[in-house]
C-alpha positions as CSV (number, residue, x, y, z in Angstrom):
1,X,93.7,116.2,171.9
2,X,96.7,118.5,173.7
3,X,95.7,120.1,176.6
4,X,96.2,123.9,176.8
5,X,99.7,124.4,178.6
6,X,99.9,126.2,181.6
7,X,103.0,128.4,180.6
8,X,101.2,131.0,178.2
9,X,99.7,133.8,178.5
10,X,96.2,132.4,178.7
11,X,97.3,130.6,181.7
12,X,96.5,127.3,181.0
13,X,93.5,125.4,183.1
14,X,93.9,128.1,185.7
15,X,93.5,131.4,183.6
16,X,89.9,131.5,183.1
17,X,87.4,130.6,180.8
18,X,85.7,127.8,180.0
19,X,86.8,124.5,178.0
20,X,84.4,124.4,174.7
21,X,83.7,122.6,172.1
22,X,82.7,124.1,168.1
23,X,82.3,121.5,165.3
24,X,84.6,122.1,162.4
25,X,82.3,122.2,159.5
26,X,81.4,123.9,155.8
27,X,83.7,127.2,157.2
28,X,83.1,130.5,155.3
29,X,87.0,131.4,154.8
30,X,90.3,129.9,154.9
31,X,90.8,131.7,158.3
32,X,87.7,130.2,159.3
33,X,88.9,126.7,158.0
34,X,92.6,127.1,160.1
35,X,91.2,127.5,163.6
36,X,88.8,124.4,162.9
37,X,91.5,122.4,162.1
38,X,93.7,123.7,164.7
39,X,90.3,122.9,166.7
40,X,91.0,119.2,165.9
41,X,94.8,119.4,167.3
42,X,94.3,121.5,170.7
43,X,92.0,122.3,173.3
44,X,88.9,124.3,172.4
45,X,88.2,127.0,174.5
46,X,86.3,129.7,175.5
47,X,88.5,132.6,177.6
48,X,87.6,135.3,180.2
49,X,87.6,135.7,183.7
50,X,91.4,136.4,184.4
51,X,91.7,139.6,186.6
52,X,91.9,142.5,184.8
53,X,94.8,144.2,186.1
54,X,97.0,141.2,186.8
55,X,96.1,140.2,183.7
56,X,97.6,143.8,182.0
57,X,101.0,143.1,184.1
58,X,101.2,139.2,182.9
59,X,100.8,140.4,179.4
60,X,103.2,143.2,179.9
61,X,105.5,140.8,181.2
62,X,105.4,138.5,178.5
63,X,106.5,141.6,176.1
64,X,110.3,140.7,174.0
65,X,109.7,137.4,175.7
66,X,108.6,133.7,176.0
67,X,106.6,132.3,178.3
68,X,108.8,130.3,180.1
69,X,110.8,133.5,181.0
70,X,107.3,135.6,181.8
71,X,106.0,133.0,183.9
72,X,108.2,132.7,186.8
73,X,108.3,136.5,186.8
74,X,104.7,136.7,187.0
75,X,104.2,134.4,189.7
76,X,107.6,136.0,192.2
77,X,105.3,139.0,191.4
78,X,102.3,137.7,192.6
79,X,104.2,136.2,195.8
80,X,105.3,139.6,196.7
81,X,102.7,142.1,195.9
82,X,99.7,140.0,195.6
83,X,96.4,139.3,196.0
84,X,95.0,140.2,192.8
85,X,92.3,142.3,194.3
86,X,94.8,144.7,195.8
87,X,97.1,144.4,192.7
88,X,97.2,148.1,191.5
89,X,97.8,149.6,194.9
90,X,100.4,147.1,195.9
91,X,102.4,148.3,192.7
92,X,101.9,151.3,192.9
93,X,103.7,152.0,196.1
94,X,106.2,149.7,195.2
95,X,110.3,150.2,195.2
96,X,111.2,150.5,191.6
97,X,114.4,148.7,192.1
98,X,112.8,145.8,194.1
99,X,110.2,145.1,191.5
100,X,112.5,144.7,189.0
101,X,114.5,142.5,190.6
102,X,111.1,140.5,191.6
103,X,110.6,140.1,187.7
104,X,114.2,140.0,186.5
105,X,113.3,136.3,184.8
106,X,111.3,138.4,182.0
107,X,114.4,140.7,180.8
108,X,113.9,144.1,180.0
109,X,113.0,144.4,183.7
110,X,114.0,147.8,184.6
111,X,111.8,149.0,181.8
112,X,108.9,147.1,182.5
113,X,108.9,147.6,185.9
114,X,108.6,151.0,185.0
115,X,105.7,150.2,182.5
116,X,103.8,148.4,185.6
117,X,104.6,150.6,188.0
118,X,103.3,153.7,186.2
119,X,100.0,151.5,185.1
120,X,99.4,150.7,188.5
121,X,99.3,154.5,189.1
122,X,97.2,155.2,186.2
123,X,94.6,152.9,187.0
124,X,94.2,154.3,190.4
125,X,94.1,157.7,189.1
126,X,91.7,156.6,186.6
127,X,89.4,154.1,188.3
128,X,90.1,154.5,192.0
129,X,90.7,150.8,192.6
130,X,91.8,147.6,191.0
131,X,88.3,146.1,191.3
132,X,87.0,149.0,189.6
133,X,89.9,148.8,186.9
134,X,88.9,144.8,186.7
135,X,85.1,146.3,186.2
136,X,86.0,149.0,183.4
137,X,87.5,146.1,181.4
138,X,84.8,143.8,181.6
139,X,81.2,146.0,181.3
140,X,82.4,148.9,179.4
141,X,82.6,149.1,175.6
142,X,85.7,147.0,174.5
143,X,86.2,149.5,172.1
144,X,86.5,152.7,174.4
145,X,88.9,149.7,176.7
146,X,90.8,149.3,174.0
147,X,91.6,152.7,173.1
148,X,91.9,153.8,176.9
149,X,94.4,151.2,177.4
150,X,96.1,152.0,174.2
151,X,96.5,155.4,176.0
152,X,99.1,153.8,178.6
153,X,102.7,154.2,178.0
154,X,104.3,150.7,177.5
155,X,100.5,149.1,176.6
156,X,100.7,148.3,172.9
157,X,97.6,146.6,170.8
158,X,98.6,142.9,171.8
159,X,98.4,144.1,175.5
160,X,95.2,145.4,175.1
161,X,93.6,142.4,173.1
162,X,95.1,140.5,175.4
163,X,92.8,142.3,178.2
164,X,90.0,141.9,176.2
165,X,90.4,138.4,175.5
166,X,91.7,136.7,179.2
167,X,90.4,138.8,181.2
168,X,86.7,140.4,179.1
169,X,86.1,137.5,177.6
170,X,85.2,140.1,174.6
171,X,84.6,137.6,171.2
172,X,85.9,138.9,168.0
173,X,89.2,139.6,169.4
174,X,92.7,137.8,167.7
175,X,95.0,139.5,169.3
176,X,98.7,139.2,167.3
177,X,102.0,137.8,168.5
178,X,105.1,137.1,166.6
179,X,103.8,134.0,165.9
180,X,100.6,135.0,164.6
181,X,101.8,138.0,163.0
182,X,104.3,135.1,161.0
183,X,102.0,132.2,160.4
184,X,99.0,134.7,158.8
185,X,101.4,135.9,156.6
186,X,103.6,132.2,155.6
187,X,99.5,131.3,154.8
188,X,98.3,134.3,153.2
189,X,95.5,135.0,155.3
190,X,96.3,138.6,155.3
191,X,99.0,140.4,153.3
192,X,102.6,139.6,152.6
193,X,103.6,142.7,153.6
194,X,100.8,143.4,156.5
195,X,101.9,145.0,160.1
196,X,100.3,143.4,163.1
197,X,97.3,145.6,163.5
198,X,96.5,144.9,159.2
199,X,96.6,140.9,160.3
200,X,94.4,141.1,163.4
201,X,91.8,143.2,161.3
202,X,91.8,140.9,158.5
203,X,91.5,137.7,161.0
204,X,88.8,139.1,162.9
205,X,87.0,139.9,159.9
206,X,87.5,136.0,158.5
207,X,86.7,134.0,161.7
208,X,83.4,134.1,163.9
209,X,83.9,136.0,167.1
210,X,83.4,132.9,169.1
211,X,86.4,130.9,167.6
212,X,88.8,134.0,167.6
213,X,90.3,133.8,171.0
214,X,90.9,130.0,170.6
215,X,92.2,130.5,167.1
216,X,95.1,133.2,168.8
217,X,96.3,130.7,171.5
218,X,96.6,127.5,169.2
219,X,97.8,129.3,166.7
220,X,100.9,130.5,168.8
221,X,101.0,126.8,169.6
222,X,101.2,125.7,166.2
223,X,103.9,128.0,165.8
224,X,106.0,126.4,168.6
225,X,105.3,122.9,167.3
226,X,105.0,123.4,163.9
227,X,105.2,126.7,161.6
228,X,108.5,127.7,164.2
229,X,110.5,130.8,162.7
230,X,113.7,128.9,162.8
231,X,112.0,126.1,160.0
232,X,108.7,125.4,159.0
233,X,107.8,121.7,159.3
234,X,106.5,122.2,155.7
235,X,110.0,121.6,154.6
236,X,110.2,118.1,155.6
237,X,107.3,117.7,153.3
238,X,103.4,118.1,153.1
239,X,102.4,115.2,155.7
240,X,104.9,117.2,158.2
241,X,102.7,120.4,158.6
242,X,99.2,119.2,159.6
243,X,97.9,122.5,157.9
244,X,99.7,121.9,154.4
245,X,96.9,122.1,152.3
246,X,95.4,125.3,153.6
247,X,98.8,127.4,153.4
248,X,100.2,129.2,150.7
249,X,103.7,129.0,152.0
250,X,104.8,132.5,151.2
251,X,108.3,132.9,151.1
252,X,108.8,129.2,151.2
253,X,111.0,127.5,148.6
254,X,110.4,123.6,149.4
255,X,112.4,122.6,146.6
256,X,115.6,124.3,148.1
257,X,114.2,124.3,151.8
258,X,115.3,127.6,152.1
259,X,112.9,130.3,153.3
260,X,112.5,134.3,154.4
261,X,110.3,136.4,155.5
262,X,106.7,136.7,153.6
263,X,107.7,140.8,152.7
264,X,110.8,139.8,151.0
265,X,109.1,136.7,149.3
């Protein structure tokens, strides 16, 4: 079985959480029935326990990116303006220019140096403190967290599931990535033409909350390895794509190998 690499945004062995394990069995959907095979491929885990607020500028980081851009950013940011406890009031009084030259790796850094700058300030206006912030996300109602981070500029609903997921540990929550957003429509396990926010609602409503946060980080794994947006290993046959006989392949023409986007299928 893989183990969970280091460079996402769950942060591999060191981000939190707990390894678990959940015995693929009779699943109730097809949903259900992806993330229990993925379950036989990757790691199993449980997640939580990431700080909240270094957790909101990691994810914010890995916005228009990959990981292997984010992550250097994330930890030159760190270097400079850590510890996480003091996270919020560290960036908040920080330069403008220097921070984004501390997270230039990530692109886009003038803009989200903005975005974290202005967060930081926000969540001390709001909460007082970064503990407190880390608090708010963790006891309070994860729908009022998600809405009240949904409220700050630059935080879209992948941010805030993300939150809620690494850093919560809140079950029930898929949040959706490109990759996601790509493989739940190639499978049909939500509409062809579906926007993010349509997938993650029809995912959460097909797999049990416990297997949701797992399902989102192998999925975006399987996507690397296997369902990639470049070509899907389905088109060097069934025994290529160890998910084959769950998928519908929308917008996939094996016969021609030629493939588009679900919406235009």
């Amino acid at each position: 079985m893989a183990d969970e690499p280091a460079e996402n945004i769950s942060g591999g062995t060191d981000g939190g959480g707990e390894f678990d394990e959940f015995a693929p069995g009779e699943s109730d959907t097809r949903a259900e029935a992806v993330v229990d095979r993925l379950g036989e491929t990757y790691w199993q885990k449980a997640y939580g326990g990431q700080d909240g607020f270094e957790c909101l500028v990691r994810t914010i980081l890995s916005q228009n990116t990959s990981d292997t851009a984010s992550q250097p950013a994330h930890d030159s940011l760190m270097a400079r303006y850590g510890p996480a406890a003091g996270l919020a009031e560290s960036l908040a009084d920080a330069d403008r220019d220097e921070l984004a030259e501390t997270i230039a790796s990530a692109g886009l850094y003038n803009r989200k140096s903005e975005v974290i700058g202005n967060a930081a300030e926000w969540a001390l206006d709001e909460f007082g403190s970064t503990s407190a912030f880390d608090g708010y996300v963790t006891e309070s109602d994860p729908i009022e967290v998600r809405e009240t981070l949904l409220s700050v500029d630059g935080v879209g609903p992948k941010t805030a599931d993300c939150v809620l997921l690494f850093a919560g540990g809140r079950g029930g929550v898929f949040p959706v990535d490109t990759h996601v957003h790509r493989i739940a429509r190639r499978m049909g396990l939500a509409p062809a033409d579906a926007d993010h926010e349509t997938v993650r609602e029809a995912i959460e409503a097909a797999v049990p909350p416990e297997k949701c946060g797992f399902g989102h980080t192998a999925m975006i794994q399987f996507g690397r390895e296997y369902c990639t947006a470049r070509k899907p290993a389905c088109l060097d046959g069934p025994e290529a794509c160890p998910l084959y006989d769950l998928c519908d392949r929308v917008g996939i023409d094996e016969i021609d190998g030629e493939f588009v986007d679900p919406a235009m299928d």
